[in-house]
N, CA, C and O of each residue as an XYZ file, in Angstrom:
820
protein
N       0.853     -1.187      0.000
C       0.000      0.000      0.000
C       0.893      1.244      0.000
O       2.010      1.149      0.509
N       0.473      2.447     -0.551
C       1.636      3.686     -1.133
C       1.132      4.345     -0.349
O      -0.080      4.200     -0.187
N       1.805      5.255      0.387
C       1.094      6.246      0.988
C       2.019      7.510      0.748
O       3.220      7.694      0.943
N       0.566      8.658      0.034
C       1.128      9.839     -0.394
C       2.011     11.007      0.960
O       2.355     12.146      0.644
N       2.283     10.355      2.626
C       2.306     11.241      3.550
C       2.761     10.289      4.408
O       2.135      9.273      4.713
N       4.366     10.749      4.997
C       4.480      9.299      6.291
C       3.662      9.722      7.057
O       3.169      8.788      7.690
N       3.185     10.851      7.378
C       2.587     11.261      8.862
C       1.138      9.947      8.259
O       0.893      8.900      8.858
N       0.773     10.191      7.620
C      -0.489      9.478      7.044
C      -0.218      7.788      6.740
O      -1.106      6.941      6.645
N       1.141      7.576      6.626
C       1.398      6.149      6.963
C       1.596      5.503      8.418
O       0.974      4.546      8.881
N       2.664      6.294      9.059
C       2.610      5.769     10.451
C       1.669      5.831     11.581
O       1.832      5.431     12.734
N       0.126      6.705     10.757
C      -1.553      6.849     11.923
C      -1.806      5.270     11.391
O      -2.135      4.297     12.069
N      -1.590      5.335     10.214
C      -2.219      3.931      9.795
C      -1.533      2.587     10.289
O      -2.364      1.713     10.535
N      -0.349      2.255     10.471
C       0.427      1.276     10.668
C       0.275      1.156     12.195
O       0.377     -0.013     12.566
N       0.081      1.957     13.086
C      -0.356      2.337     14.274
C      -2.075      1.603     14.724
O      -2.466      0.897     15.653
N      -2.555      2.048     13.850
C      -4.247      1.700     13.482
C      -4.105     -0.095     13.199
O      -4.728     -1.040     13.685
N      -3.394     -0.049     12.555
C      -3.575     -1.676     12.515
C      -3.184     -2.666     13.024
O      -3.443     -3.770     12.544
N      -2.344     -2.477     14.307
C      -2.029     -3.220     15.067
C      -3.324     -3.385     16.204
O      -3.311     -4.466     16.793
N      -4.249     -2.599     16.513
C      -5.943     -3.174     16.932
C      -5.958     -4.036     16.520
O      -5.416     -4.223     15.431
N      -6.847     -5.381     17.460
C      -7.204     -6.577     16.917
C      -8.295     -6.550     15.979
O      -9.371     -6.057     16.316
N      -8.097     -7.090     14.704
C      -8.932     -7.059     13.879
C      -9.769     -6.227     12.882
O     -10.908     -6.231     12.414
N      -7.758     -4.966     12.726
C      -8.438     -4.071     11.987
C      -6.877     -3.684     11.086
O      -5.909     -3.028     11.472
N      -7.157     -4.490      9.574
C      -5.927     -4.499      8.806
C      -5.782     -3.240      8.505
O      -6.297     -2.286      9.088
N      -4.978     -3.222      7.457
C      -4.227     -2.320      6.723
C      -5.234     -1.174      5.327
O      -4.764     -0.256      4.655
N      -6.554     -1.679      5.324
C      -7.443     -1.061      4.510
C      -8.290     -0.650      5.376
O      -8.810      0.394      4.983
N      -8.804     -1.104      6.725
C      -9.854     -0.804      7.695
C      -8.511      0.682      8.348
O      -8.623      1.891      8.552
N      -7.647     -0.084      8.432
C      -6.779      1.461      9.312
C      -6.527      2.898      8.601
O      -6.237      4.033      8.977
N      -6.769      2.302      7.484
C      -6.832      3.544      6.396
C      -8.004      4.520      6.644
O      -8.002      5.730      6.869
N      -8.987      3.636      6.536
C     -10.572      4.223      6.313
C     -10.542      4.716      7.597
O     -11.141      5.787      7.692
N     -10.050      4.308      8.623
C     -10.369      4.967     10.048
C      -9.753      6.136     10.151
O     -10.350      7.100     10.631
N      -8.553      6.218      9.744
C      -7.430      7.278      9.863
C      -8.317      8.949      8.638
O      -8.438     10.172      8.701
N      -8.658      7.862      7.768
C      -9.214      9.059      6.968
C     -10.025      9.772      7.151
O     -10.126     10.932      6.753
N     -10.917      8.990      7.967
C     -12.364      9.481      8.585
C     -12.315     10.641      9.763
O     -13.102     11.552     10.021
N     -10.704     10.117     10.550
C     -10.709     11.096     11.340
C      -9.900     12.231     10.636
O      -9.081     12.934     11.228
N     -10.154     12.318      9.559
C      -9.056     13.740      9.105
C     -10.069     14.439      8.702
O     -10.099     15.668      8.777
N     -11.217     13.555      8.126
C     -12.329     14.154      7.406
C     -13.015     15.215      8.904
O     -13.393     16.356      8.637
N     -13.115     14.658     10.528
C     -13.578     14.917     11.378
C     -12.898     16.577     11.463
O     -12.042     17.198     10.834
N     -13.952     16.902     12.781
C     -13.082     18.546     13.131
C     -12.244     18.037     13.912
O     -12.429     17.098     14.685
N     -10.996     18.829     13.680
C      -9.988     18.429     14.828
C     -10.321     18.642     16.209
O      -9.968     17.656     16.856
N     -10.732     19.319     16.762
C     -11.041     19.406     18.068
C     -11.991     17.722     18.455
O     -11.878     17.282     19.599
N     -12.776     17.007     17.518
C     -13.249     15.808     17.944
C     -11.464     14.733     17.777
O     -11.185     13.807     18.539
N     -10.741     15.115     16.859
C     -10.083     13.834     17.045
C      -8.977     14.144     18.201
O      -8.253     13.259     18.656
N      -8.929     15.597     18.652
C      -7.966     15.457     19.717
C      -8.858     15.064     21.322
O      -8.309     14.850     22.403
N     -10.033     15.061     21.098
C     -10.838     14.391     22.453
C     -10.778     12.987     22.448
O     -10.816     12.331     23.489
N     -10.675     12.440     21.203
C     -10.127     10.548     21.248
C      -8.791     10.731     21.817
O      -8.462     10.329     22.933
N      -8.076     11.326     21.038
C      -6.502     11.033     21.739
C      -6.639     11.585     23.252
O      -5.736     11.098     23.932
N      -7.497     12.467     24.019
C      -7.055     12.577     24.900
C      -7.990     11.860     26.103
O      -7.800     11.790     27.317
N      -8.969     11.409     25.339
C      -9.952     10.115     26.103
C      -8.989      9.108     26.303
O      -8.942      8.740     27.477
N      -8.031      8.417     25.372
C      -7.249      7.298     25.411
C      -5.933      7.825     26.177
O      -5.517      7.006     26.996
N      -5.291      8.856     26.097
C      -4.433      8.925     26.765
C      -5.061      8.960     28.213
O      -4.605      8.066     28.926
N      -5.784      9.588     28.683
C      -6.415      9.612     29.687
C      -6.834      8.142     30.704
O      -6.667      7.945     31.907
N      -7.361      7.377     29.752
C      -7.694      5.708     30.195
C      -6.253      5.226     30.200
O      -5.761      4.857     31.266
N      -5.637      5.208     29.221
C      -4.340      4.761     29.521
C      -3.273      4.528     31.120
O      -2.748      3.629     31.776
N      -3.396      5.621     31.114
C      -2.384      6.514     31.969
C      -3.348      6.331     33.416
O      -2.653      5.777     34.268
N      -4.424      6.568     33.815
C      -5.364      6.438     35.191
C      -6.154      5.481     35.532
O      -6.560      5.449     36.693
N      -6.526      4.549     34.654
C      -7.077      3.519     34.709
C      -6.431      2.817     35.775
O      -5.212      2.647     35.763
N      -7.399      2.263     36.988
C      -6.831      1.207     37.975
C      -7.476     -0.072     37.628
O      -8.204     -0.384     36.686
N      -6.929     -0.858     38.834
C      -7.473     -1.910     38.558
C      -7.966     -2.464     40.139
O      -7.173     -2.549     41.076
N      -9.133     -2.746     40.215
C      -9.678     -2.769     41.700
C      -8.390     -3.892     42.470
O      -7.727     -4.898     42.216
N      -8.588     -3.061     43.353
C      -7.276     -4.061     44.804
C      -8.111     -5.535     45.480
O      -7.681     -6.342     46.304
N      -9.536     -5.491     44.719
C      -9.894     -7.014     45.364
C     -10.597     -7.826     44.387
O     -10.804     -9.013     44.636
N     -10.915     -7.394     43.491
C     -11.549     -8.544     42.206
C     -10.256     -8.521     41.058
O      -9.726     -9.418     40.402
N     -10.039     -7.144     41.147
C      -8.819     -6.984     39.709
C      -9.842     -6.577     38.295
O      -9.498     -6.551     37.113
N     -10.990     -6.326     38.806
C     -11.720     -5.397     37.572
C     -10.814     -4.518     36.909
O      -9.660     -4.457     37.333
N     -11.174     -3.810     35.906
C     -11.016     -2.029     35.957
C     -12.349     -1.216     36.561
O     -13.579     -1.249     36.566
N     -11.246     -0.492     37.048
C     -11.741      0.410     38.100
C     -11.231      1.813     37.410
O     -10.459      1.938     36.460
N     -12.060      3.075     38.361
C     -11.769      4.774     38.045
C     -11.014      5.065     39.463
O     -10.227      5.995     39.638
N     -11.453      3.957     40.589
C     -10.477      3.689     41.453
C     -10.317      2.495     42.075
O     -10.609      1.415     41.561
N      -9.621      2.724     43.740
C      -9.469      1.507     44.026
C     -10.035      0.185     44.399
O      -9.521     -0.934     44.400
N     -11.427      0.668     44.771
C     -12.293     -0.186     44.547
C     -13.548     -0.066     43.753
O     -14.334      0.848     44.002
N     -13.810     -1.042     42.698
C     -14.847     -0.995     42.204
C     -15.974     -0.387     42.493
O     -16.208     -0.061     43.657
N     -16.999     -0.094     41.312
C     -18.176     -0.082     41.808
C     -19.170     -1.287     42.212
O     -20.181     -1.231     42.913
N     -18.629     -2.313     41.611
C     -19.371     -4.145     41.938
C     -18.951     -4.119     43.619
O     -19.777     -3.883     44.501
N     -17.526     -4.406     43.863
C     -16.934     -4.772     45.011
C     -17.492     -3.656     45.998
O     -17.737     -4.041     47.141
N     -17.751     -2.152     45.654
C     -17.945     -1.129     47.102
C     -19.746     -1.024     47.357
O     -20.281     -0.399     48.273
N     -20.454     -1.815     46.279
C     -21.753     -1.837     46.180
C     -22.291     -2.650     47.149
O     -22.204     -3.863     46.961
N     -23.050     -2.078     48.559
C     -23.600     -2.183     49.635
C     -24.373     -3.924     49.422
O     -24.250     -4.920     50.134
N     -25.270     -3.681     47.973
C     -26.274     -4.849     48.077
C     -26.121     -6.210     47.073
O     -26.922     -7.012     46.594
N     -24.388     -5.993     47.009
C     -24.042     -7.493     46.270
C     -23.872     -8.360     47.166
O     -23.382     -8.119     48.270
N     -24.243     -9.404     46.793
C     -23.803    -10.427     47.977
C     -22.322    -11.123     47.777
O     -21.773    -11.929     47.026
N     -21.933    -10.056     49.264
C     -20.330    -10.173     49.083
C     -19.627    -11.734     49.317
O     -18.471    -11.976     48.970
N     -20.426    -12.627     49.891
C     -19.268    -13.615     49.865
C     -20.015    -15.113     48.873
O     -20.027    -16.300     49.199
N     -20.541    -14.480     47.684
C     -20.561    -15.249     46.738
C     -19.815    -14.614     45.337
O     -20.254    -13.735     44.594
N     -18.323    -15.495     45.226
C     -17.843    -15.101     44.263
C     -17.754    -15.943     42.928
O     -17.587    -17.162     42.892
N     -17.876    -15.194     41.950
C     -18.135    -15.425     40.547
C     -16.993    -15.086     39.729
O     -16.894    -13.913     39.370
N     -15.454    -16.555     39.112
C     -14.429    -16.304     38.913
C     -14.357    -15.948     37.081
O     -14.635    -17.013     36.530
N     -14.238    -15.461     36.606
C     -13.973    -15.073     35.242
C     -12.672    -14.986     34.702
O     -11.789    -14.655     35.493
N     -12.254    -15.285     33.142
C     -10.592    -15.333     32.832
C     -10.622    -13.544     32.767
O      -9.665    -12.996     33.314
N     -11.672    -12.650     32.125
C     -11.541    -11.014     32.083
C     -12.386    -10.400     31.934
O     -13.468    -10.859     31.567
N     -12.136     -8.949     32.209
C     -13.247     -7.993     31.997
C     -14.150     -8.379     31.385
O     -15.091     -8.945     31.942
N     -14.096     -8.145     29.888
C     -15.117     -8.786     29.445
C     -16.235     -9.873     29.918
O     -17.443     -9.638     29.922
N     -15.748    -10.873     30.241
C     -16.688    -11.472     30.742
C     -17.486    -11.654     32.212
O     -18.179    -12.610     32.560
N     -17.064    -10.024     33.214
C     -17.477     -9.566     33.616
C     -18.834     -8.677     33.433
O     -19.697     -8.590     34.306
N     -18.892     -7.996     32.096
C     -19.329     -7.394     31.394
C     -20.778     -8.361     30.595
O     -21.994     -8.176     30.644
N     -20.150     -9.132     30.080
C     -21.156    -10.052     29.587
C     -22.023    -10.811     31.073
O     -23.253    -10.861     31.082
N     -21.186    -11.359     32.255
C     -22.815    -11.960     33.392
C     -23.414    -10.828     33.394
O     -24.643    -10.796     33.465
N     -22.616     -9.607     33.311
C     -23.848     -8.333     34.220
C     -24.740     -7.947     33.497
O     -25.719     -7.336     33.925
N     -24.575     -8.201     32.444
C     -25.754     -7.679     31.510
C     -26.704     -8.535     31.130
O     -27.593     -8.169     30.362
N     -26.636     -9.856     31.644
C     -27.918    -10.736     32.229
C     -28.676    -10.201     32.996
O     -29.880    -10.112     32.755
N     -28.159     -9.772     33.994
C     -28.902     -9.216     35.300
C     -28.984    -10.102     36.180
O     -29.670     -9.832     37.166
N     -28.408    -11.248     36.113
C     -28.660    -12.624     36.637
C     -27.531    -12.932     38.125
O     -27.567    -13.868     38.923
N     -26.859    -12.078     38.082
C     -25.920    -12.399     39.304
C     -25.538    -11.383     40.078
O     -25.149    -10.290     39.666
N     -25.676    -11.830     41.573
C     -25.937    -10.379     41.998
C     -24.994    -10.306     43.226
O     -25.138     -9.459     44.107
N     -23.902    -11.360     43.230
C     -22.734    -11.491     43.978
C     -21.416    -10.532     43.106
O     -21.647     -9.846     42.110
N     -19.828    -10.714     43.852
C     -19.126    -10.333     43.711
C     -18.002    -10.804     42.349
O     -18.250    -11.982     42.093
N     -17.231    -10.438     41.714
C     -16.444    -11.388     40.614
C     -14.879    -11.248     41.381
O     -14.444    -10.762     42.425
N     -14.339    -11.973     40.207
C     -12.720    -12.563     40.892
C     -12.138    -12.749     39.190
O     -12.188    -13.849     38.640
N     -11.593    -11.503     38.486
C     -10.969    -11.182     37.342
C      -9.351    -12.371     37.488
O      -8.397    -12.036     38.190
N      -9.373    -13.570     36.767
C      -8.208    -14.038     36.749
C      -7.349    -13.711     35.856
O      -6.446    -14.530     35.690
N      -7.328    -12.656     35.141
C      -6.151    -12.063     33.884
C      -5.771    -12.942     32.833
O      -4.873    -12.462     32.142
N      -6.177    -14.128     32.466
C      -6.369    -15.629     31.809
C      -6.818    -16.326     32.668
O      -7.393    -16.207     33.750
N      -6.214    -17.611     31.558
C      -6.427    -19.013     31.753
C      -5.296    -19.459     31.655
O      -4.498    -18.813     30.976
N      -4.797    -20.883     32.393
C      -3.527    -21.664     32.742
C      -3.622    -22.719     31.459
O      -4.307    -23.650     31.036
N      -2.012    -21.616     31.020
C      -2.349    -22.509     29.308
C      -0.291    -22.600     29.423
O       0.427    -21.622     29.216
N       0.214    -23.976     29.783
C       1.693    -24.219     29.374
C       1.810    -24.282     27.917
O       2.958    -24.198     27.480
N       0.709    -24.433     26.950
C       1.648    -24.791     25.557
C       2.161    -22.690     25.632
O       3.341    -22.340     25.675
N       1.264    -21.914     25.629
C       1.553    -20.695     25.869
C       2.709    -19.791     26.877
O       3.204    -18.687     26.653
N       2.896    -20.631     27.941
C       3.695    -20.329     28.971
C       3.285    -19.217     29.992
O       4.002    -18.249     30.246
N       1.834    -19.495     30.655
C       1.331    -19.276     31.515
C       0.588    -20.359     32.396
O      -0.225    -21.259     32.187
N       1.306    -19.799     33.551
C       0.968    -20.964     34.533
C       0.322    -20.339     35.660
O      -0.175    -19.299     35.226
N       0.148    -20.423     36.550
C      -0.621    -20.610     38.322
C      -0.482    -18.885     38.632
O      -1.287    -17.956     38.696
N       1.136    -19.043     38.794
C       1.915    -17.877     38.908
C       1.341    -16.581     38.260
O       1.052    -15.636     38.994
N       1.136    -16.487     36.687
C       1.101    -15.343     35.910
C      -0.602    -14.735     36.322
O      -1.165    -13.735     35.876
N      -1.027    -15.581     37.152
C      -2.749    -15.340     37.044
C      -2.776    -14.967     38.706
O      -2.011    -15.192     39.644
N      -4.461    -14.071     38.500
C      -4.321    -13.860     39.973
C      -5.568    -14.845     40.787
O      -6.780    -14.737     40.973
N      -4.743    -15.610     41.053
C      -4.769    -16.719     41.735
C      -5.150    -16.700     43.355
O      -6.197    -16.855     43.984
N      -3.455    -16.373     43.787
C      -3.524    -16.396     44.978
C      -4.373    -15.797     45.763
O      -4.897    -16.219     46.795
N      -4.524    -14.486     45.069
C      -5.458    -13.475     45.764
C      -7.212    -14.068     45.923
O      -7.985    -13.764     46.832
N      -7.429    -14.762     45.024
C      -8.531    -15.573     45.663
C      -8.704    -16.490     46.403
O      -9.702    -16.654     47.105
N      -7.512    -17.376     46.316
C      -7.067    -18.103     47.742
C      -6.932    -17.616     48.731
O      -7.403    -18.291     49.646
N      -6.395    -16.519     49.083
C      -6.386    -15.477     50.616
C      -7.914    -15.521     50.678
O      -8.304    -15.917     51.776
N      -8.933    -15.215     49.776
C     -10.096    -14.851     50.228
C     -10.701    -15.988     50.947
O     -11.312    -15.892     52.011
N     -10.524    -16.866     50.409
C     -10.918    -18.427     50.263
C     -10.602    -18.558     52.092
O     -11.459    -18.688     52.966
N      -9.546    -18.497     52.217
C      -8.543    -18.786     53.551
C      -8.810    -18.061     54.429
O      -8.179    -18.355     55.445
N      -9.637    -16.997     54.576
C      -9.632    -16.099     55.303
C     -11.578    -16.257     55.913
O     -12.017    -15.643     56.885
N     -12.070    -16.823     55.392
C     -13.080    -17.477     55.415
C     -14.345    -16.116     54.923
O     -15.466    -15.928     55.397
N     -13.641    -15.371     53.856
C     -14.649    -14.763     53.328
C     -15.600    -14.686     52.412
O     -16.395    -13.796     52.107
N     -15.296    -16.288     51.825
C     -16.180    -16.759     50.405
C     -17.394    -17.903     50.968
O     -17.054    -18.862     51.660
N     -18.318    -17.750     50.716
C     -19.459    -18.814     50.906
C     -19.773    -19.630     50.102
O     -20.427    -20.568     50.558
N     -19.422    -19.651     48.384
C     -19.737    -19.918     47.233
C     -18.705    -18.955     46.150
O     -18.667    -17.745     45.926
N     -17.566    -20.641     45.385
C     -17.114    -19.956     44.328
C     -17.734    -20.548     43.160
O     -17.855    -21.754     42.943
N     -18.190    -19.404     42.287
C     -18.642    -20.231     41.014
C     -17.900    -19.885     39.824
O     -17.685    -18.741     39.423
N     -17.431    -21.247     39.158
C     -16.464    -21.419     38.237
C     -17.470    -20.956     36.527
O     -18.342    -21.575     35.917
N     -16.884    -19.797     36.302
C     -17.228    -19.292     34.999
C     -16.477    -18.879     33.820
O     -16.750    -17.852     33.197
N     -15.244    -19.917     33.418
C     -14.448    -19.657     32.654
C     -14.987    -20.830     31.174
O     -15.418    -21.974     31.313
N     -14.742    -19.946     29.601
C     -14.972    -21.034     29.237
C     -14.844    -22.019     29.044
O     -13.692    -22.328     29.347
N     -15.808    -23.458     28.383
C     -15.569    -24.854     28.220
C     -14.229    -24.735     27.429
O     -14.238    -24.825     26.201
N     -13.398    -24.590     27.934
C     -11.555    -24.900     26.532
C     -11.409    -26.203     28.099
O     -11.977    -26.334     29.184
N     -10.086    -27.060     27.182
C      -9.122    -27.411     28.269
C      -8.478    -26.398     28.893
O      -8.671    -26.346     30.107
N      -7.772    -25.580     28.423
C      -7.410    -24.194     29.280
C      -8.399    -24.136     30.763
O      -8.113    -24.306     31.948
N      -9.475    -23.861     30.159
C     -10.472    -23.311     31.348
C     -10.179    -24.173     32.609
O      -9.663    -23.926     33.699
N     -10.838    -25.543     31.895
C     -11.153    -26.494     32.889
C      -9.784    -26.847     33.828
O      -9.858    -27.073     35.036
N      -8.685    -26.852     33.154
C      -7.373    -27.084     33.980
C      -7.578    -25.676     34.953
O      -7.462    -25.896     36.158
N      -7.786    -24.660     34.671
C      -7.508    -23.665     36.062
C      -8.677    -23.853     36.829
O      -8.512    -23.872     38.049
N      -9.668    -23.979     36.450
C     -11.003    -24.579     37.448
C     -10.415    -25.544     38.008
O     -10.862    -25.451     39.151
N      -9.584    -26.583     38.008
C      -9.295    -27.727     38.681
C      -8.238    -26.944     39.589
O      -8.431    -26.692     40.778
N      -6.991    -26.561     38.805
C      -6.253    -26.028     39.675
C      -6.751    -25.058     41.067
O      -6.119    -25.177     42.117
N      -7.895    -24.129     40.974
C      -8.359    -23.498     41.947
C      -8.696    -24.698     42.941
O      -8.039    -25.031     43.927
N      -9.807    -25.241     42.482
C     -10.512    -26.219     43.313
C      -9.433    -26.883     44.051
O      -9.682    -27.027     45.248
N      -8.361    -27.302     43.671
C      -7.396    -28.342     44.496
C      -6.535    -27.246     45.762
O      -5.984    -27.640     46.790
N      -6.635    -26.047     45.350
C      -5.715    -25.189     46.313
C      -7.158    -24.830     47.542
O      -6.830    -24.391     48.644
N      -8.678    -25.050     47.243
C      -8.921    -24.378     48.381
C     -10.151    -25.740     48.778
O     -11.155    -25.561     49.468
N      -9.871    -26.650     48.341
C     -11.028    -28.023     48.594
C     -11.129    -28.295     49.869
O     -12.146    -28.776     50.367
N      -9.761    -27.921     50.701
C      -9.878    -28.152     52.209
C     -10.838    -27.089     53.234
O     -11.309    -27.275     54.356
N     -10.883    -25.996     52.370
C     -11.811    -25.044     52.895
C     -13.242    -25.525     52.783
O     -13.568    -26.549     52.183
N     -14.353    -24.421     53.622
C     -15.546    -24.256     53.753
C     -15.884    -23.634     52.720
O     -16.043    -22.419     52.840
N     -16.041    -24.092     51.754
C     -16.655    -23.039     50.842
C     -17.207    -24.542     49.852
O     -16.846    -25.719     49.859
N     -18.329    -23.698     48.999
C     -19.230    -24.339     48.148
C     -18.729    -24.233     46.756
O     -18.089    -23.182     46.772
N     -18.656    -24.761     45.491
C     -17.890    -24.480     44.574
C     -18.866    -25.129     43.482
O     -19.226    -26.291     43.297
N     -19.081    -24.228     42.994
C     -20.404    -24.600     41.787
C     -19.567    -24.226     39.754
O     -18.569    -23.611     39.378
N     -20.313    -24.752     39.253
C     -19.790    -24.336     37.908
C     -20.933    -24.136     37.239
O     -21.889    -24.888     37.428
N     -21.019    -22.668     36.004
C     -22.261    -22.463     34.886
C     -22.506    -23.524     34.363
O     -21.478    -24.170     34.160
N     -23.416    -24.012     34.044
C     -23.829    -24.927     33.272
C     -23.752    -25.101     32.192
O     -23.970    -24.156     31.434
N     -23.448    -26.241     31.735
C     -22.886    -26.106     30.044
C     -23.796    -26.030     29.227
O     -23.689    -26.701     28.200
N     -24.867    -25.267     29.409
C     -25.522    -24.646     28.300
C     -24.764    -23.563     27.468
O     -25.255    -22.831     26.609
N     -23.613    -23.603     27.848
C     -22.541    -22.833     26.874
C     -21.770    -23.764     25.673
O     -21.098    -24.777     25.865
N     -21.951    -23.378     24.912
C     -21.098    -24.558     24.188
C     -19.915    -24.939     24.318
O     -18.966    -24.156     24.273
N     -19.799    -26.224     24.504
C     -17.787    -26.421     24.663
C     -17.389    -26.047     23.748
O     -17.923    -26.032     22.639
N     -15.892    -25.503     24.215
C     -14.952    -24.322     23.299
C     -15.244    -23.237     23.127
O     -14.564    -22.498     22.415
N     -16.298    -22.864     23.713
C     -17.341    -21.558     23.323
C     -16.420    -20.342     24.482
O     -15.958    -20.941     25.454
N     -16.169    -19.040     24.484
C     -15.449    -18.079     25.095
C     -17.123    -17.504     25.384
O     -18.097    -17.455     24.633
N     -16.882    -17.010     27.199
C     -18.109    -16.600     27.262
C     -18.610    -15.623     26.941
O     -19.838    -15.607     27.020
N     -17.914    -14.390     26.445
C     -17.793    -13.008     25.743
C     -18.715    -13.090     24.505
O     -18.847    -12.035     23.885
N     -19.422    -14.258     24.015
C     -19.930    -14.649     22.712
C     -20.870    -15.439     22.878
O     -21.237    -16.240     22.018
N     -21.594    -15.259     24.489
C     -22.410    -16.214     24.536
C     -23.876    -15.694     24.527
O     -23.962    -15.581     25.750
N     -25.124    -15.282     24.067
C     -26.021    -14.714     24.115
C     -26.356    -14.559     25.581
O     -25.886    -15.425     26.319
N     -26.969    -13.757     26.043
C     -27.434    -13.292     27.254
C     -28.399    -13.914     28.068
O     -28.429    -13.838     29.296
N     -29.049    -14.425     27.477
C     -29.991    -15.538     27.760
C     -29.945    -16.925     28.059
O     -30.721    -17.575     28.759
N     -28.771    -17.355     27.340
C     -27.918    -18.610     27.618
C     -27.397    -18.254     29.183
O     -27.694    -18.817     30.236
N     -26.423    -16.997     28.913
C     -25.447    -16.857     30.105
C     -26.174    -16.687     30.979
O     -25.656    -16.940     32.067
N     -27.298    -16.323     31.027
C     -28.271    -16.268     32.231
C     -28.278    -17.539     33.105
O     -27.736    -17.796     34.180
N     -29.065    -18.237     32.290
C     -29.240    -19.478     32.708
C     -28.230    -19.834     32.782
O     -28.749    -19.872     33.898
N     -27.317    -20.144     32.785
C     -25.931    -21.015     32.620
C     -25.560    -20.673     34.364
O     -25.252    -21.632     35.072
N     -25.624    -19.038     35.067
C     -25.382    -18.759     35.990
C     -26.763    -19.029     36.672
O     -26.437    -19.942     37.431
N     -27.738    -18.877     36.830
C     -28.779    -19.172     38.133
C     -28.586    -21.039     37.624
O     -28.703    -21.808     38.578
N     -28.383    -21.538     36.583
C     -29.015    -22.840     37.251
C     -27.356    -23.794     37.080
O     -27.214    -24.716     36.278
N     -26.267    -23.301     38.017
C     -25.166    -23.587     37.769
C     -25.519    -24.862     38.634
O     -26.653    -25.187     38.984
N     -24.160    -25.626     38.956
C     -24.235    -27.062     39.368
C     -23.024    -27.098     40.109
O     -22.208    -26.178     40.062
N     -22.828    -28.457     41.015
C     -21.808    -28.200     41.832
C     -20.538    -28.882     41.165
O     -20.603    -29.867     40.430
N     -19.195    -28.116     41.581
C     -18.053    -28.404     40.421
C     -17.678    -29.647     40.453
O     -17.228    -30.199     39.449
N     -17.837    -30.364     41.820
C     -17.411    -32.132     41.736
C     -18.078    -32.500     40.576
O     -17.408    -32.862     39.608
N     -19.789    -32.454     40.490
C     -20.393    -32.836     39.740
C     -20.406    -32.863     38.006
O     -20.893    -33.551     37.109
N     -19.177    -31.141     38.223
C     -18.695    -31.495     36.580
C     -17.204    -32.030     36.054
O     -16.691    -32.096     34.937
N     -16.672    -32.448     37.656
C     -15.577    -33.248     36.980
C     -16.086    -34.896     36.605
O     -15.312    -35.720     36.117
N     -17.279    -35.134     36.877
C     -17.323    -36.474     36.527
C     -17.822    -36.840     35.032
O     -17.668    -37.932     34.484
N     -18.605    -35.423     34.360
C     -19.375    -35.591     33.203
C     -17.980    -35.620     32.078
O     -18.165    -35.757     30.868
């Protein structure tokens, strides 16, 4: 691709490193914002520099946060010691917009994948084990998707806190195996969370 302007090549080459937006989509974007008034495209750059740069990340689920604790986690009428573990935001994003769960989440930053070279360590793990240990969880429910990935860190959790008091349920596979839950209709994920099942019960299926 020729470009009559480096300034106009390197917005674009920039643009296309977004997931899922080549070298003809980064064009059209880049152009669109030239076509814009400048005063709108310097409020993107300074919306993103802005998220960039201040964005936290809550000190007890590991959401994003505007601070240190969430608005899920500092919200009076969740029921705080039922937690709901997810691989990310996103699929934070996707239970809540069921409306279907009305406990706390536990953001694990992935899934425990060695062909990749993430293990136990790279995820936040432990920090739900302290919770676990500290006897502040009543119910963890395992909501990562059907991959082997998933299911190996669902096991791995379960084996670090099985000696504890706590209840440990999994969504129901009305999700499709292999299915990422970020892609799962709302209605599924609904159900998948109120009529979850207990996790022994899905290591045997």
């Amino acid at each position: 691709m020729e470009f009559s302007s480096k300034l106009l090549e390197k917005a674009v080459n920039e643009m296309s490193q977004l997931p899922g937006i080549g070298k003809r989509t980064a064009l059209r974007l880049v152009l669109h914002l030239l076509n814009q008034p400048e005063s709108q495209t310097f409020q993107l750059v300074d919306a993103l520099k802005t998220m960039r740069s201040d964005i936290k990340f809550c000190k007890s689920c590991h959401n994003i946060s505007d601070v240190e604790l969430c608005e899920i986690c500092s919200n009076p009428n969740r029921i705080s010691d039922v937690i709901c573990v997810v691989e990310d935001i996103r699929d934070v994003m996707a239970i809540e917009n069921t409306s279907s769960f009305k406990g706390l989440y536990h953001v694990l930053g992935g899934k425990i994948s060695p062909m990749d070279g993430i293990g136990p360590q790279d995820l936040n793990i432990q920090t739900l084990v302290e919770k676990v240990k500290q006897g502040e969880v009543k119910e963890l429910i395992f909501a990562l998707g059907s991959t082997m990935e998933g299911d190996t860190t669902n096991f791995y959790i379960y084996r670090q806190i099985q000696d504890y008091n706590v209840v440990t349920s999994t969504i129901a596979r009305g999700i499709s195996v292999g299915n990422e839950l970020e892609y799962t209709d709302e209605i599924t994920l609904g159900r998948s969370i109120v009529n979850r099942i207990p996790f022994e019960a899905s290591l045997k299926s």
